[in-house]
C-alpha positions in Angstrom: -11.9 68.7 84.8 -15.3 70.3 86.0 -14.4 73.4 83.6 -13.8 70.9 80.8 -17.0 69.0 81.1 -18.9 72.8 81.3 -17.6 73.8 77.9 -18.4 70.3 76.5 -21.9 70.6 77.3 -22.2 74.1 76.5 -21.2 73.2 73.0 -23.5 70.2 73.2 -26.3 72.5 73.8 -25.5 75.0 71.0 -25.1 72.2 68.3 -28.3 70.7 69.2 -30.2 74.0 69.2 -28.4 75.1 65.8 -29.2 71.9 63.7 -32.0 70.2 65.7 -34.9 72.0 63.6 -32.8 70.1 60.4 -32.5 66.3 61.9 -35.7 65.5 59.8 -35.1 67.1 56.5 -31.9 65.7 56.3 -33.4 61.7 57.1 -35.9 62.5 54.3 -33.4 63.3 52.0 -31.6 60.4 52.7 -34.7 58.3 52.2 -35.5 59.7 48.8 -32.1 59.5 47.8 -31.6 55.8 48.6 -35.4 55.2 47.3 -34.2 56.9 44.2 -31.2 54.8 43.5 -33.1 51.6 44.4 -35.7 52.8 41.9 -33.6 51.4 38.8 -31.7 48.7 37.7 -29.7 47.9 34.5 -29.6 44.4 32.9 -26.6 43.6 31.3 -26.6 41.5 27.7 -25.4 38.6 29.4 -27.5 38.7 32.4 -31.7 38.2 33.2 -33.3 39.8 36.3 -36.1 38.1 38.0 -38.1 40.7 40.1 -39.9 39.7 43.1 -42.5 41.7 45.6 -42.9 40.3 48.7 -41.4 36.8 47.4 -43.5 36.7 44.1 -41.8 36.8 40.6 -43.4 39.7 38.7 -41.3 40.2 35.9 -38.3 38.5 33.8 -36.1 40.9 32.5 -33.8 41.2 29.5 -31.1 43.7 28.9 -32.0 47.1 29.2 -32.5 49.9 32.1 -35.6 49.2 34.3 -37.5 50.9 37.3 -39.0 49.0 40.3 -40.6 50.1 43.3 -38.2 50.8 46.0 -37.9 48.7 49.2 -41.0 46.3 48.4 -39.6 45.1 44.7 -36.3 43.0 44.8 -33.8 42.2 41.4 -31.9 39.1 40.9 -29.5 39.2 38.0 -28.9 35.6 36.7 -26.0 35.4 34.7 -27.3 33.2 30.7 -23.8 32.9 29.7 -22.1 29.6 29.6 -20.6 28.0 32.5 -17.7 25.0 33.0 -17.2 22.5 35.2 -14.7 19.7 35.2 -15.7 15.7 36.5 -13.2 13.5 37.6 -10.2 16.3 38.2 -10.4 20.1 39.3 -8.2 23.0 38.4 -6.2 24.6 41.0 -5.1 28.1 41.5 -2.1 27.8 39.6 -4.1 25.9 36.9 -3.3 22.5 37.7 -5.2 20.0 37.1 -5.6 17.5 40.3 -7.4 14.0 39.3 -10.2 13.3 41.2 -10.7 9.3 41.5 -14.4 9.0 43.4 -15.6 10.8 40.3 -13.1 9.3 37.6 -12.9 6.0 38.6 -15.9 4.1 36.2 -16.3 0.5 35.4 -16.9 -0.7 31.9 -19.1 -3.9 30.6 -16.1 -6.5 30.8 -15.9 -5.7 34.5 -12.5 -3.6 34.1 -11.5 0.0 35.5 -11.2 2.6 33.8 -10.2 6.5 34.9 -11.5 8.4 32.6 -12.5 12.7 32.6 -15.0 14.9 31.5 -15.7 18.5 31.0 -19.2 19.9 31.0 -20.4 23.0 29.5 -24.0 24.4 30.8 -26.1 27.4 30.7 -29.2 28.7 32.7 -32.2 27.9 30.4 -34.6 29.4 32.7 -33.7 32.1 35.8 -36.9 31.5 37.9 -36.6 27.8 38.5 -33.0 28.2 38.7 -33.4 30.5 41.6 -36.4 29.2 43.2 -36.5 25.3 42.5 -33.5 24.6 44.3 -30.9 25.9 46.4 -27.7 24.6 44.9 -29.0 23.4 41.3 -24.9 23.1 40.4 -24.5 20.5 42.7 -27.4 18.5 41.5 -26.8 19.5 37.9 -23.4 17.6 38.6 -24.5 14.5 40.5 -26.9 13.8 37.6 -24.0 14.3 34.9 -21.8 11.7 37.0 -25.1 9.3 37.2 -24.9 9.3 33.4 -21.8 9.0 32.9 -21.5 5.8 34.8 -24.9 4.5 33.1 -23.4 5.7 29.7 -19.7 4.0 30.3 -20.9 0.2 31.7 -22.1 -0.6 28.3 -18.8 0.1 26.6 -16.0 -2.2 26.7 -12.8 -1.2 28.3 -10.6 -0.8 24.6 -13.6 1.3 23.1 -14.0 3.6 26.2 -10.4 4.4 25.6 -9.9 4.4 22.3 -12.9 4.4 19.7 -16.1 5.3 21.6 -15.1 8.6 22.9 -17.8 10.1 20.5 -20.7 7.6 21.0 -20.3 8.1 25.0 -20.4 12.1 25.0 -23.6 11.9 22.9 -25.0 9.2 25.4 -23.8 11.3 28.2 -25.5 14.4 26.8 -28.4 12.9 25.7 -29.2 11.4 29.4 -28.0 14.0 31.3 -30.5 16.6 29.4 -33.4 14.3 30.1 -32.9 13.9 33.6 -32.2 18.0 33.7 -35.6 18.7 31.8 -37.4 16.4 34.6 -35.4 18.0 37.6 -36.2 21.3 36.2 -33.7 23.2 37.8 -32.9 25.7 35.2 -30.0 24.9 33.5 -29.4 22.7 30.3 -26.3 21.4 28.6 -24.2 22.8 26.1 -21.1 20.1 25.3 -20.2 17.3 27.0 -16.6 16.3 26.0 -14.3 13.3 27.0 -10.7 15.0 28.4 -8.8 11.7 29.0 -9.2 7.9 29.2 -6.3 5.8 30.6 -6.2 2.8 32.8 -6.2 3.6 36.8 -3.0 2.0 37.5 0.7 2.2 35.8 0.9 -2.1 35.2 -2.2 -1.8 33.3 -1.3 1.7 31.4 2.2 -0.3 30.1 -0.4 -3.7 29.2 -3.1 -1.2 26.8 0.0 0.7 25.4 1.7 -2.6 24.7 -1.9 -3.6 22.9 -1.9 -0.8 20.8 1.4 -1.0 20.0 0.2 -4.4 18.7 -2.6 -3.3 16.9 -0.7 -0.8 15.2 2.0 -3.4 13.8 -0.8 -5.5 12.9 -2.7 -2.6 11.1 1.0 -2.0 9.3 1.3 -6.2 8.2 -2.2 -5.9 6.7 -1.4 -2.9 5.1 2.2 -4.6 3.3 0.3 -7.7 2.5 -2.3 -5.6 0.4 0.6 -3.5 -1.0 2.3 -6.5 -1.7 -1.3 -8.2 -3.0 -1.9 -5.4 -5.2 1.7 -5.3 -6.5 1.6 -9.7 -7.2 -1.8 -9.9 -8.5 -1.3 -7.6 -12.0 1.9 -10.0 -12.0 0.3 -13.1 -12.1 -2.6 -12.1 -14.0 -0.5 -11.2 -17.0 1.6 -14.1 -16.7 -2.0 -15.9 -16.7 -2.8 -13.6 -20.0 0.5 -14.8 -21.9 0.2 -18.8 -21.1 -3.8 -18.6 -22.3 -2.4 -16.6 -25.7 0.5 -19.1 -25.8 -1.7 -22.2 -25.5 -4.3 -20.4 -28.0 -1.9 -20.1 -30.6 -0.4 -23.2 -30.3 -3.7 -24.5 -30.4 -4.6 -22.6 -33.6 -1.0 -23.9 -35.1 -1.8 -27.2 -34.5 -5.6 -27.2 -35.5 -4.6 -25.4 -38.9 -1.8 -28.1 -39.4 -4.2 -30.8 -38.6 -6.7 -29.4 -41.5 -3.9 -29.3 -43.8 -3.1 -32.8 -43.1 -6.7 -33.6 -43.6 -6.7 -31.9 -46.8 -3.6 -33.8 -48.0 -4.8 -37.1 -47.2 -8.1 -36.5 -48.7 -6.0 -35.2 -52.0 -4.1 -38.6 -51.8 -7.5 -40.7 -51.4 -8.6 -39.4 -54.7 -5.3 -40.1 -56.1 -5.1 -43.4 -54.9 -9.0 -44.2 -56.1 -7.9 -43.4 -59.8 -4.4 -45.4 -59.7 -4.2 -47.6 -56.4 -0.5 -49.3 -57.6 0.9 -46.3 -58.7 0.3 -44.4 -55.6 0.9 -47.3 -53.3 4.5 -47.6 -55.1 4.6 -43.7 -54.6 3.9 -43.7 -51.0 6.2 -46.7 -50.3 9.3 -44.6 -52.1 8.3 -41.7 -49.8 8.4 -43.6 -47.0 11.6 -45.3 -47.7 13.1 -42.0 -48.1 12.2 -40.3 -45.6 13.5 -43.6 -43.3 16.3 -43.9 -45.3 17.3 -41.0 -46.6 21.1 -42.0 -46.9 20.8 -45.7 -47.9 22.8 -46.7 -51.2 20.1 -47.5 -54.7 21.8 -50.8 -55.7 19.8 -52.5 -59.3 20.2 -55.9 -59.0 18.2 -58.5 -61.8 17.7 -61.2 -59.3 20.9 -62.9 -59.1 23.1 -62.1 -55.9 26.0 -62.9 -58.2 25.3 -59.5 -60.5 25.2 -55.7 -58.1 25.4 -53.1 -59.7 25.6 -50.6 -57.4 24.6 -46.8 -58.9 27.2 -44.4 -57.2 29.7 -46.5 -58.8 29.2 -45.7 -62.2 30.2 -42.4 -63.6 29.1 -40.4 -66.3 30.2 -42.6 -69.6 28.4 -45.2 -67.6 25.0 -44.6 -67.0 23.9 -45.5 -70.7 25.2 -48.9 -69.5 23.6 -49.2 -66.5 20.5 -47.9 -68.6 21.1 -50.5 -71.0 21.5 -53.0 -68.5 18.5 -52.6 -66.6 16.4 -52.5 -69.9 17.8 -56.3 -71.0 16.6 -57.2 -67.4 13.3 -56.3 -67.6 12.9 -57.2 -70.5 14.4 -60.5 -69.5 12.1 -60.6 -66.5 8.9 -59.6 -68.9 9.7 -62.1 -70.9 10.5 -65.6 -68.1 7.3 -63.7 -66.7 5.0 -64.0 -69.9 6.3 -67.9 -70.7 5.7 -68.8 -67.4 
């Protein structure tokens, strides 16, 4: 063992006389070398690099290949490109998505629950106050976004937050949230805010919204067969409206031009009966008669029930009797008339 340690330490002795005289080159070049590589620094296209010395920004970079001083300048890359975060659920490692309900849970104006989930897009806006304004500007970016989400959702009724103000409350949401980022002044700003889901928190009232839209929808598809059925009556009765009106306008145009024609006869008759009042009285009386009696028998009689002759008795060799006959009677009658 005593041998063992002699040769150790004559070794010892001849290393450290061999390369002593070299211990300090060789720490110098090992200085330069690491002052060399700390000497640049490349900035990526989707990256910014603040540089400090001694805890004081000097420079913003963009992309591009840069030299600082070595050991008293320090680079912090800041990544520009846009970011995602989800609010109300996270995404696990197998890409999952597991609900979150202290951030999902909201209440809307008529005092009901609602669970509903959000993703948020953001970006750094500006690399110094992201790094130096805060410590964990994510966390407060996201506190603020659930702030005005809530303020955004309580003025919304529960049926609109779920079905037809999804649009209105991501530009609420987006609108508020960039405000209050701008006075926090952290750095980051908002790209999109987008509604994932909106359902009711529990199963009872899930089955009671689908059973009102199910609703809704049937009374969305009643209007719409009433209209059809509206636009296919309507033309119906319109043109049924059309042909009475041209019915009752002829019929009034029939009976107007019949009552002018009747006009125009009587008025022809009046200056008839001004030039021979008898004869047209006896005229009009024989019309009448016949059209009242259009199959009554002509029976000449000259006064005396005891003589008829009755005209559809007599035949052809007859009638110059009957002529004859009712020639002596008025003559008769002329003649008792004139000596009376």
């Amino acid at each position: 063992m005593d041998a063992e340690k002699k040769v150790n330490k004559k070794v010892e002795h001849y290393k450290d006389r061999k390369f002593g005289p070299f211990v300090p080159i060789i720490i110098a070049l090992v200085f330069l070398a690491g002052a060399a590589f700390d000497s640049f620094y490349n900035v990526s296209e989707q990256e910014q690099a603040v540089v400090t010395q001694f805890g004081k920004v000097v420079a913003t970079n963009s992309a591009g290949l840069y030299f600082k001083v070595p050991f008293i300048q320090a680079v912090h890359k800041v990544d520009m490109t846009t970011h995602g975060i989800g609010i109300g659920y996270t995404i696990d490692g197998n890409g999952q998505n597991i609900t979150v309900e202290d951030e999902g849970l909201m209440i809307t104006s008529d005092f009901n629950f609602v669970d509903i989930d959000f993703y948020l897009e953001y970006k750094v806006s500006d690399p110094v106050a992201y790094i130096y304004n805060t410590s964990d500007p994510e966390t407060i970016m996201k506190n603020a976004a659930l702030a005005s989400i809530r303020s955004t959702v309580i003025n919304f009724p529960v049926d609109e937050v779920i079905t037809t103000a999804k649009g209105q409350i991501q530009s609420d949401v987006k609108a508020l949230l960039s405000n209050e980022l701008t006075k926090q002044d952290i750095g980051l700003t908002v790209v999109n805010v987008s509604v994932q889901d909106a359902e009711p928190p529990t199963d009872e009232i899930k089955q009671a919204f689908k059973a009102v839209e199910t609703a809704k929808q049937g009374k969305e598809t009643a209007v719409n067969n009433a209209k059809k059925y509206q636009s296919e009556q309507v033309p119906a009765a319109e043109a049924s409206a059309d042909r009475i009106v041209q019915t009752a306008e002829a019929a009034k145009a029939a009976r107007v031009a019949e009552a002018e024609g009747e006009v125009a006869k009587f008025n022809s008759m009046f200056q008839e009966y001004s030039k021979y009042p008898l004869i047209t009285k006896q005229r009009l009386f024989y019309e009448s008669i016949e059209d009242v009696l259009p199959g009554a028998k002509l029976i000449i009689t000259d006064g005396q029930t005891e003589q008829i002759l009755p005209l559809d008795s007599f035949n052809q060799n007859d009638l110059g009797a009957a002529a004859q006959f009712v020639t002596n009677s008025d003559v008769t009658t002329e003649s008792s008339t004139d000596g009376e």
